[in-house]
FIVO-349749 format. One line per 3 residues: number of its first residue (from 1); their letters; for each residue x, y, z of C-alpha. Coordinates in nm, 2 decimals, padded with zeros to 4 digits. Example, Ala and Ser with C-alpha at 12.3 -4.5 7.8 and 13.67 -1.06 7.14 Angstrom:
<pts>
1> AS> 01.23,-00.45,00.78 ~ 01.37,-00.11,00.71
</pts>
This chain:
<pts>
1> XXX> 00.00,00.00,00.00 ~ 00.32,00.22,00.11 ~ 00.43,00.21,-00.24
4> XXX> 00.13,00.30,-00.44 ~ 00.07,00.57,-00.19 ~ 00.41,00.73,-00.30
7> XXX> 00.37,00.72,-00.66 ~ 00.02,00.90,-00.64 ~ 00.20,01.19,-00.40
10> XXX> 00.44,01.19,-00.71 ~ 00.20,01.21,-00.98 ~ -00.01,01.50,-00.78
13> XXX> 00.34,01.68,-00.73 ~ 00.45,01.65,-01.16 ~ 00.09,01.80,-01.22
16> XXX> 00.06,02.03,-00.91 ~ 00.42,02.15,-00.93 ~ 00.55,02.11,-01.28
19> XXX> 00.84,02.29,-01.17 ~ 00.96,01.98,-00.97 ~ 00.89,01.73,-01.34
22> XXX> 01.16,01.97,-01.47 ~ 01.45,01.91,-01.24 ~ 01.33,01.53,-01.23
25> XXX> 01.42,01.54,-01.58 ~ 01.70,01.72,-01.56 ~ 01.89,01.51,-01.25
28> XXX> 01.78,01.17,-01.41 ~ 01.93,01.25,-01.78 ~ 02.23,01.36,-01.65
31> XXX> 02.24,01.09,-01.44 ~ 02.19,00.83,-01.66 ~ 02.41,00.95,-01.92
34> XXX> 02.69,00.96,-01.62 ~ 02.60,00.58,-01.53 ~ 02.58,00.53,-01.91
37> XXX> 02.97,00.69,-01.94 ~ 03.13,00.50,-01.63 ~ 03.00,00.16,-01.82
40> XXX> 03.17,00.25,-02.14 ~ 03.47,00.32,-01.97 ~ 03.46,00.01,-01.78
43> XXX> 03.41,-00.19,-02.13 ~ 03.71,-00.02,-02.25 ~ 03.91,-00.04,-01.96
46> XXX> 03.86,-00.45,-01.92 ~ 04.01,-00.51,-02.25 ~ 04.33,-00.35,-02.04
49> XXX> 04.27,-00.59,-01.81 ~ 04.59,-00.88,-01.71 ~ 04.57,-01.17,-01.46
52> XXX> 04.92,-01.13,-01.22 ~ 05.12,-01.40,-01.30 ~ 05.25,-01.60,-01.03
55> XXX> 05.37,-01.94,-00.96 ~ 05.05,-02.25,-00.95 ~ 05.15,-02.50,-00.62
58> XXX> 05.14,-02.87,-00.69 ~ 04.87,-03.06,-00.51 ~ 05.16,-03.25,-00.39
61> XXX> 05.31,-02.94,-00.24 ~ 05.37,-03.08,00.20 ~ 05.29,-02.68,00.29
64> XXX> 04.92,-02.65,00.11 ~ 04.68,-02.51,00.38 ~ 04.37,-02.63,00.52
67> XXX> 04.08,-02.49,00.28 ~ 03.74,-02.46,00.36 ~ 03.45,-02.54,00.12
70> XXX> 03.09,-02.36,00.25 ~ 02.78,-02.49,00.07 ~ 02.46,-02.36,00.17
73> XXX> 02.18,-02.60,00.10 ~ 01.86,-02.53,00.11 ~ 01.57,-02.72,-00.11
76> XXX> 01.88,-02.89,-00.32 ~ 01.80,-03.24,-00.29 ~ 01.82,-03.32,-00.61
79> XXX> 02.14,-03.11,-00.66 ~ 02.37,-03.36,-00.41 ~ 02.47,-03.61,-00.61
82> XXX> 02.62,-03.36,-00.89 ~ 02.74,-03.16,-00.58 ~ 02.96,-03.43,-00.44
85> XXX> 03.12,-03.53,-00.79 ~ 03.23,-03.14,-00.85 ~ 03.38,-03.13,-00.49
88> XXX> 03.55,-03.47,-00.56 ~ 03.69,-03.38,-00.87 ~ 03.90,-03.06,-00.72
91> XXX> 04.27,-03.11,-00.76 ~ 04.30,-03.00,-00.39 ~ 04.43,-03.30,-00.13
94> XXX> 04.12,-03.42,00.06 ~ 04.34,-03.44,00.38 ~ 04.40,-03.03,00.39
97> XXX> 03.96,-02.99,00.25 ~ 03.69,-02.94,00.50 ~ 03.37,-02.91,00.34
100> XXX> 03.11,-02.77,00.51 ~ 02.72,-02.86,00.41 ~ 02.52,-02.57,00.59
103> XXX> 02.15,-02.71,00.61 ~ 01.86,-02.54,00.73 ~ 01.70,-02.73,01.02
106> XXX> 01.48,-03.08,00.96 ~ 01.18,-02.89,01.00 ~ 01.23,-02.60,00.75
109> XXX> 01.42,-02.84,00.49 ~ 01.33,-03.20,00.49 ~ 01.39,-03.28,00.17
112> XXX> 01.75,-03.19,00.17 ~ 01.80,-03.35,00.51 ~ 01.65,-03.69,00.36
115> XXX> 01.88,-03.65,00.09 ~ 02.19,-03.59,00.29 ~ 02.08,-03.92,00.57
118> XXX> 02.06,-04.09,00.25 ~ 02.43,-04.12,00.14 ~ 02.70,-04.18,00.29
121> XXX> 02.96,-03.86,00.27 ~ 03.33,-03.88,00.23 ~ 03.52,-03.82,00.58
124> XXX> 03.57,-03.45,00.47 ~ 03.24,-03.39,00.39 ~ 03.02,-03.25,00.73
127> XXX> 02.73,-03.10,00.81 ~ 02.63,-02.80,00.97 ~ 02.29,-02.73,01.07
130> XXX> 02.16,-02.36,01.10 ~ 01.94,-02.29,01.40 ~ 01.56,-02.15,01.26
133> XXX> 01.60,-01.84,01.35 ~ 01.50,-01.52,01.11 ~ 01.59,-01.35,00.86
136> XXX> 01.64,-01.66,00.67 ~ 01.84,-01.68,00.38 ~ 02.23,-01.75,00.27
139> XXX> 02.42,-01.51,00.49 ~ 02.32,-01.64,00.78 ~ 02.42,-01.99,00.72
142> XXX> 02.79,-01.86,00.59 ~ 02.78,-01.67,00.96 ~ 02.75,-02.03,01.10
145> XXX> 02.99,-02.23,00.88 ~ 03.25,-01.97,00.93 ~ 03.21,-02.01,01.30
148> XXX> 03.35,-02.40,01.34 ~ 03.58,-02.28,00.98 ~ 03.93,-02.46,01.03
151> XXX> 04.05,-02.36,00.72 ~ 04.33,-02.07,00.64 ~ 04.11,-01.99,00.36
154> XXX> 03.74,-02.05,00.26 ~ 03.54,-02.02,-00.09 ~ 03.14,-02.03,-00.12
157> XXX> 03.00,-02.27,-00.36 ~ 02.66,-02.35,-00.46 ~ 02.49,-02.65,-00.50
160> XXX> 02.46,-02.62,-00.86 ~ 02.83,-02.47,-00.90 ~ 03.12,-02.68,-01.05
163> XXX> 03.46,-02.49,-01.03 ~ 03.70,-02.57,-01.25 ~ 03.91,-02.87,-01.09
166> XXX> 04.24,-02.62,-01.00 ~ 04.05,-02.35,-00.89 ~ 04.17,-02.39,-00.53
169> XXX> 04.50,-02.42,-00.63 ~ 04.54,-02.09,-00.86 ~ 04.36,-01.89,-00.55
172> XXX> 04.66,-02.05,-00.31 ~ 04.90,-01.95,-00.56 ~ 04.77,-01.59,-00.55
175> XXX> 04.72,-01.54,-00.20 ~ 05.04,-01.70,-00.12 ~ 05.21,-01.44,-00.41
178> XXX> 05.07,-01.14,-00.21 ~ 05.07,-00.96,00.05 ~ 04.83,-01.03,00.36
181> XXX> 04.59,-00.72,00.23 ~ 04.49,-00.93,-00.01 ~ 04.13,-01.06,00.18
184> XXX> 03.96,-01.17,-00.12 ~ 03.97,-01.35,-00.49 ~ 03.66,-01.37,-00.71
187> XXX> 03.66,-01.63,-00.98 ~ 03.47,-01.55,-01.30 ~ 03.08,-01.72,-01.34
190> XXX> 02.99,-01.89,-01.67 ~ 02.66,-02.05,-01.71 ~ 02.70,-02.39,-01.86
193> XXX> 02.38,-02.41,-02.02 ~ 02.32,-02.08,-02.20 ~ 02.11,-02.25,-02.50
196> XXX> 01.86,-02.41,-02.26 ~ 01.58,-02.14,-02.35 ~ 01.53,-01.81,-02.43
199> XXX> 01.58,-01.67,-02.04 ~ 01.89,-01.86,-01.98 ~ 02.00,-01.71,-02.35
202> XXX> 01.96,-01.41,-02.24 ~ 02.10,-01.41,-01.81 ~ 02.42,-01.62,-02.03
205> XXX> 02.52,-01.28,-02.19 ~ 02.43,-01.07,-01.91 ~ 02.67,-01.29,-01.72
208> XXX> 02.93,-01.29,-01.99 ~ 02.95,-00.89,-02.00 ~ 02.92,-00.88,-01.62
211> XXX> 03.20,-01.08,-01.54 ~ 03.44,-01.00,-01.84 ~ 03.36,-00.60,-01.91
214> XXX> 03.22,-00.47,-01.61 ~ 03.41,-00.66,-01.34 ~ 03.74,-00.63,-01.50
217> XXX> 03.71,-00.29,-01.57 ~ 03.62,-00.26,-01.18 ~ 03.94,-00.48,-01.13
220> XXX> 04.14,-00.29,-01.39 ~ 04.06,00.04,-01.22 ~ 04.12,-00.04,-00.84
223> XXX> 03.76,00.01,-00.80 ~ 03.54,-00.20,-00.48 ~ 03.46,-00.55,-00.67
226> XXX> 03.09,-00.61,-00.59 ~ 03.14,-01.00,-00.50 ~ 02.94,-01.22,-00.68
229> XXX> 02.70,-01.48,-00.46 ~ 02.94,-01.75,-00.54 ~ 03.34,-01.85,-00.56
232> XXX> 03.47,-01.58,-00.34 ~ 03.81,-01.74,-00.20 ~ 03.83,-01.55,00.14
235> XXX> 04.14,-01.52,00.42 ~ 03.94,-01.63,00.70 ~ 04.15,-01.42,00.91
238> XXX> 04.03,-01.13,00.72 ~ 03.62,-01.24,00.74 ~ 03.70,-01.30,01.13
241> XXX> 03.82,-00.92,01.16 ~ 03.50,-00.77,01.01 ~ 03.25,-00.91,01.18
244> XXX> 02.98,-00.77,01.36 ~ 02.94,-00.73,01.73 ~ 02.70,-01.09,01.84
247> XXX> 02.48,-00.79,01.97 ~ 02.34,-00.70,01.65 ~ 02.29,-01.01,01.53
250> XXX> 01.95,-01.19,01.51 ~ 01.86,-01.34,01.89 ~ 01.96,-01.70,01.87
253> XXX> 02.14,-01.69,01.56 ~ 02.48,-01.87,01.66 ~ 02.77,-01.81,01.48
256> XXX> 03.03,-01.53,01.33 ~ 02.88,-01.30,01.14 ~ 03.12,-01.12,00.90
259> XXX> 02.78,-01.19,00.66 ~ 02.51,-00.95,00.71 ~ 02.21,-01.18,00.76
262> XXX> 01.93,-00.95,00.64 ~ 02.10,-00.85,00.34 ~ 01.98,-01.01,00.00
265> XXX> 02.34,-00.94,-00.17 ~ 02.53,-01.02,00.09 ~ 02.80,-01.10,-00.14
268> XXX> 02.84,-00.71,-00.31 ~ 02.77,-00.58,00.03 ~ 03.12,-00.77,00.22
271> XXX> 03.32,-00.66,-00.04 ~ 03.25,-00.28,00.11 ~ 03.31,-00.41,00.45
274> XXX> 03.63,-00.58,00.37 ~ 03.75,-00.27,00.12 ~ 03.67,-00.03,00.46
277> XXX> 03.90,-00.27,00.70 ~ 04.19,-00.23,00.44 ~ 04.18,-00.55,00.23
280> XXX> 04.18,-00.55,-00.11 ~ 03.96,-00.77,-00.34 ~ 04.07,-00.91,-00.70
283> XXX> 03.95,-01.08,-01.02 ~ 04.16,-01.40,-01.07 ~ 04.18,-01.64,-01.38
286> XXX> 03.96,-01.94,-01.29 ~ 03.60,-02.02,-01.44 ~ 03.32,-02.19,-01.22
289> XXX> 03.02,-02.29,-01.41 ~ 02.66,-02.30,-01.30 ~ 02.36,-02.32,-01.44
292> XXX> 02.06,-02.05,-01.53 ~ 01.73,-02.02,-01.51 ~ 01.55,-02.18,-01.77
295> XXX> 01.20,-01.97,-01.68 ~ 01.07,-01.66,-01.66 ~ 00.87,-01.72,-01.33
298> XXX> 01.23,-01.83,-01.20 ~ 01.45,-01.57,-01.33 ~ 01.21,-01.27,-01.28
301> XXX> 01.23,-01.30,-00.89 ~ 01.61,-01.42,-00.85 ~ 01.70,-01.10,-01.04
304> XXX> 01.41,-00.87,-00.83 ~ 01.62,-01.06,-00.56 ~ 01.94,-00.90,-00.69
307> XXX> 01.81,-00.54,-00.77 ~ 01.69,-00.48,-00.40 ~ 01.98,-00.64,-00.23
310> XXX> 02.21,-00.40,-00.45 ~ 01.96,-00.07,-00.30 ~ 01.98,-00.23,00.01
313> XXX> 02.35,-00.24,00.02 ~ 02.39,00.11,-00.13 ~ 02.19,00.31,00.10
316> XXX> 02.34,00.13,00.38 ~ 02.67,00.26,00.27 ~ 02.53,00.62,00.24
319> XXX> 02.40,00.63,00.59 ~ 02.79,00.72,00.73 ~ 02.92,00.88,00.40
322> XXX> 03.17,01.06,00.61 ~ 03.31,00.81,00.81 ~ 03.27,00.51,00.53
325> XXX> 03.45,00.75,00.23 ~ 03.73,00.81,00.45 ~ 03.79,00.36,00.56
328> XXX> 03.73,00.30,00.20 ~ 03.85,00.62,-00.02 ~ 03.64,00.83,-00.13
331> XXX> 03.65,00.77,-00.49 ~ 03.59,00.39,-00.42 ~ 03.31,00.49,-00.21
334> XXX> 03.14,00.70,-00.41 ~ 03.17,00.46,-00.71 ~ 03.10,00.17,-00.53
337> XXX> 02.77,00.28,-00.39 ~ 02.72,00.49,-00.76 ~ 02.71,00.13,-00.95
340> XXX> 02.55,-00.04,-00.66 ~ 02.21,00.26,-00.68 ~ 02.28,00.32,-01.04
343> XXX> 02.24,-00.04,-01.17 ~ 01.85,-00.05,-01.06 ~ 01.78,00.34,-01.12
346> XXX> 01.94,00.33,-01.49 ~ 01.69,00.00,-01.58 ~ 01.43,00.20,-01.45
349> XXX> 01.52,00.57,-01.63 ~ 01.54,00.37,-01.95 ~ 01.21,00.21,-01.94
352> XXX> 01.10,00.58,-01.84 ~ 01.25,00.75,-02.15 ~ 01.08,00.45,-02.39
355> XXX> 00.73,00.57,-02.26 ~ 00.78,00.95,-02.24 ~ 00.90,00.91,-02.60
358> XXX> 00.63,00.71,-02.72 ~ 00.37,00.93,-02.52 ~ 00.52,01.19,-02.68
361> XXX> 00.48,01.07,-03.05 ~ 00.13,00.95,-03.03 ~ 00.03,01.24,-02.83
364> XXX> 00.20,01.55,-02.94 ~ 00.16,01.67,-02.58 ~ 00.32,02.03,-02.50
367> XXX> 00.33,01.94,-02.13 ~ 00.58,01.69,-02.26 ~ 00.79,01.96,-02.46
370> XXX> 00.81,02.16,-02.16 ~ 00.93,01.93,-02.00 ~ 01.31,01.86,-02.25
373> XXX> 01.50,02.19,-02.29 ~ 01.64,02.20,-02.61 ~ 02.01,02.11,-02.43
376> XXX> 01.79,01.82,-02.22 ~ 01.60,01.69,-02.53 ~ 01.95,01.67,-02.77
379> XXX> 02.12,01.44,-02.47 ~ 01.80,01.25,-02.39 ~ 01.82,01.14,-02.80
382> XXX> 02.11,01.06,-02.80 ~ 02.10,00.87,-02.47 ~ 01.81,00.69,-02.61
385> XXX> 01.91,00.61,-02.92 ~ 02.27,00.56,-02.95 ~ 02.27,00.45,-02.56
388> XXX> 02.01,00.19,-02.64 ~ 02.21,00.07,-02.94 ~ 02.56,00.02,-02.77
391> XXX> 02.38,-00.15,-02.54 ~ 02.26,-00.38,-02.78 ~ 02.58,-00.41,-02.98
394> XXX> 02.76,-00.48,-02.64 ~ 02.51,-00.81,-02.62 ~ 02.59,-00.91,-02.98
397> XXX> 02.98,-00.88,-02.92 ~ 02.92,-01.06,-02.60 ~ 02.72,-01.35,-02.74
400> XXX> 03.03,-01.35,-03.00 ~ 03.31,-01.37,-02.76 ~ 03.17,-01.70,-02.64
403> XXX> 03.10,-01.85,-03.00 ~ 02.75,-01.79,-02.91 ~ 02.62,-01.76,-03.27
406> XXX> 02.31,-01.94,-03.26 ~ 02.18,-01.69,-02.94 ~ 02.24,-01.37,-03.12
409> XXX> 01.92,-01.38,-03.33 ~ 01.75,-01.43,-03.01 ~ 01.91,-01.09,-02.95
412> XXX> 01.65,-00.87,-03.12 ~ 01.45,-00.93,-02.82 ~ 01.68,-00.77,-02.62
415> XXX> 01.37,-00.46,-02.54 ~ 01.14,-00.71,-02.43 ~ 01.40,-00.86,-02.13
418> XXX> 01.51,-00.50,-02.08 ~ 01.10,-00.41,-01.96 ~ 01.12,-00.75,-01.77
421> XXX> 01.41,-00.62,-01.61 ~ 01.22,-00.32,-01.51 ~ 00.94,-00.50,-01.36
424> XXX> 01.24,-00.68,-01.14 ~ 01.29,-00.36,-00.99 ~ 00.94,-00.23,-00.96
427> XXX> 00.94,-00.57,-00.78 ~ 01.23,-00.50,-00.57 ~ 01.16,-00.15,-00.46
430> XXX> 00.79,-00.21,-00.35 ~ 00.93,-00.54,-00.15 ~ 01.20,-00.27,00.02
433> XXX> 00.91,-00.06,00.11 ~ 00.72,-00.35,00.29 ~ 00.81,-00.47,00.61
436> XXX> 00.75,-00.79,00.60 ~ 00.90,-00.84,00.27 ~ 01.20,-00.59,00.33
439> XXX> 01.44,-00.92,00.39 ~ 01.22,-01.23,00.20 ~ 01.49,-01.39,00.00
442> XXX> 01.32,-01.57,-00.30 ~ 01.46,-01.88,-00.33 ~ 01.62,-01.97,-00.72
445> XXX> 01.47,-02.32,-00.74 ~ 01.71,-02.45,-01.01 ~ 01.59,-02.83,-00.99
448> XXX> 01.45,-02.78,-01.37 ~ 01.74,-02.67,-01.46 ~ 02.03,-02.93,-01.35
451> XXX> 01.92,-03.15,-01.66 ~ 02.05,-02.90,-01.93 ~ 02.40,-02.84,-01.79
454> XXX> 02.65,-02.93,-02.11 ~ 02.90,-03.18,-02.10 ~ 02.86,-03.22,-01.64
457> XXX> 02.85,-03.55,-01.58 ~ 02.69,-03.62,-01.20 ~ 02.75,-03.95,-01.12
460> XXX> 02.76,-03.97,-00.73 ~ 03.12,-04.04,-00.66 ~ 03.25,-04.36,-00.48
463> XXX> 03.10,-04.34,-00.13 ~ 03.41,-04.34,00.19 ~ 03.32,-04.31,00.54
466> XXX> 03.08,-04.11,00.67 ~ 03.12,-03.70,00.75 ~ 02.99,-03.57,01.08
469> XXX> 02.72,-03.35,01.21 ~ 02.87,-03.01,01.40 ~ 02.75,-02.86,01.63
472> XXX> 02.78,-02.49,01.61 ~ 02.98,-02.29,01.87 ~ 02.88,-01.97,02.05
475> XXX> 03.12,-01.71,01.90 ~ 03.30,-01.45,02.10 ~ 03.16,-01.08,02.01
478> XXX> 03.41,-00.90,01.79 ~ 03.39,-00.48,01.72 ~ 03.12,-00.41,01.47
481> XXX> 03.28,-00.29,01.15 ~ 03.28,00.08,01.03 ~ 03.09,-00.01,00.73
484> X> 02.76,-00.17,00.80
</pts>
């Protein structure tokens, strides 16, 4: 109700006060064709973009250290089997791998508890059950993994994920090739079956530009990496050093929490908190695949999902602009909370533009006219037009770069997804705006999808002895971080 309450005031305000339509205009052209600029330059700047070099260890090396493996589980029944094969298949010695499988409780999850009592596990393979306490959702089971953590470093996988075999192996090489500020490496995400269907056509090249243009040109830069949900390699000294005071975490909710549990990117929003304590974050050379979402009724929430996590995280980083600019730089700052704000507001701006335009056309209207300054209307064409069409060349080039040929006619339908992407937001932002839905994570049910992963094969791996249930520690209370 909240929400259509708001855009009526805002509709009375454009007619009452047409003054106030102007400089609406005015500040979301000129911010649009800003957001539209700092993408341009991050496509240019990612083709500057080099991997350090450094030295890959041997799994045979005596000195590898003890990695830990989090896997949050929830509804992934179906999902195990594949699951174990892609953990079995690392080139990492099992002796120096704790994987952790983070399960709801029975009640909340019994499918995936079935499936897990079903199977034996191999003897580094445990499980870690998160007490029922709200807000539900990822976060909060990585708080309670990382509390019984033994490992020197940790990466999140999901239950879909399959990293490529050496992946832990190239992230020891980097850490151990810089210094300690180095508190985080984010391997690139490639969906393995991008010719499933139309929506997973289209999320395959949005992934492609994300994680090859506008990630590396972050990297490139020195700009705040907004993590990815998936294949962050942490130091777990540097997650332990961040976390929040056990004060402001939910009642009940055991664990460390360097995660903040009511946020839905939880991923984009510790890469600020780890960028304010010093530590730096990079892009390294490794490719976990996973699969996308075949439908529409799938995809539509997951990204809604993403668009108010990425609000959520950006105002939260604007309520101590001060004190945050200063931990993280201010140029970092402003651009990390820019893309994080500007990502939603640009989708929404463009579908904006489309209808004004259109309204325009059919209608003739003067109140329209008044509204685009000759200066105004010249940028808002060219934003429209030219924008709209780099945009679309940018797709085509992507679809390209992967030998995606047979996707790019599929391409001319690029507008339509573009409006579906707008109702994601419209989604998003009305959630944000209704407390009980402020902190709902939608769950991506991917069970459709595991049968159209190319070339995976998910045989369950030969079963060893049995892993163990652990029971999750009370964590001592560290200093909340600057940043949250």
């Amino acid at each position: 109700m909240t929400f259509y309450i708001l855009l009526f005031v805002a509709g009375v305000m454009v007619v009452k006060w047409p003054l106030i339509a102007k400089v609406a205009v005015w500040a979301g052209i000129l911010f649009f064709a800003v957001f539209v600029g700092f993408k341009m330059v991050l496509w240019f700047e990612s083709n500057r973009h080099r991997f350090p070099i450094y030295a890959l260890p041997s799994p045979d090396d005596p000195d590898l250290p003890l990695y830990t493996v989090w896997v949050p589980l929830f509804r992934e029944g179906p999902a195990l089997p594949g699951l174990l094969n892609g953990l079995a298949d690392l080139h990492y010695p099992k002796d120096k791998l704790q994987v952790l499988l983070l399960l709801e409780e029975q009640q909340r999850d019994p499918e995936t508890h079935a499936a897990v009592a079903s199977r034996e596990l191999p003897d580094y393979v445990s499980v870690v059950v998160v007490p029922a306490v709200a807000p539900f959702g990822k976060p909060k089971a990585l708080n309670a993994g990382l509390a019984v953590t033994e490992g020197e470093f940790g990466v999140i996988y999901d239950a879909e994920d399959r990293p490529e075999p050496d992946q832990l192996l190239k992230a020891v090489g980097r850490f151990r090739s810089s210094g300690p500020s180095l508190g985080c490496l984010q391997a690139r995400l490639h969906f393995s079956n991008g010719t499933s269907s139309w929506t997973s056509r289209m999320m395959w090249v949005e992934y492609i530009i994300h994680f090859e243009w506008v990630l590396r040109g972050i990297d490139k830069i020195g700009l705040v990496i907004p993590l990815g949900g998936t294949s962050n390699h942490f130091r777990v000294e540097a997650l332990r050093s961040i976390a929040y005071d056990k004060s402001v975490l939910p009642a009940g909710a055991e664990g460390i929490g360097a995660w903040d549990p009511w946020n839905l990117t939880e991923d984009a929003e510790i890469a600020g908190a780890l960028t304010c304590a010093g530590y730096d974050i990079e892009l390294f050379d490794s490719v976990t695949y996973e699969v996308a979402s075949r439908r529409l009724r799938v995809a539509i929430p997951q990204r809604s999902r993403w668009q108010k996590g990425y609000t959520q995280t950006g105002l939260a980083y604007l309520r101590s602009p001060w004190r945050t600019s200063r931990n993280m730089g201010v140029v970092r700052w402003f651009f990390y909370t820019f893309f994080l704000l500007g990502t939603p507001t640009s989708i929404l701006l463009s579908t904006l533009s489309w209808i004004l335009t259109i309204a325009y056309f059919c209608t003739r209207s003067t109140a329209i006219e008044q509204l685009f300054p000759a200066p105004l209307f010249y940028l808002g064409v060219i934003l429209l037009v030219f924008g709209n069409f780099a945009l679309f060349v940018q797709h085509i080039i992507a679809a390209y770069h992967r030998d995606g040929y047979c996707t790019i006619k599929w391409l001319l339908l690029l507008p339509v997804w573009q409006q579906l992407a707008t109702v994601s937001v419209l989604v998003a932002w009305k959630q944000l705006l209704q407390k009980g839905k402020r902190h709902f994570w939608a769950k991506t049910e991917h069970v459709e999808d595991l049968d159209t992963r190319d070339g995976v094969d998910d045989d369950v791996p030969e079963l060893v002895p049995p892993g163990r249930v652990i029971p999750i520690p009370l964590a001592e209370a560290r200093p909340a971080t600057e940043s949250g």
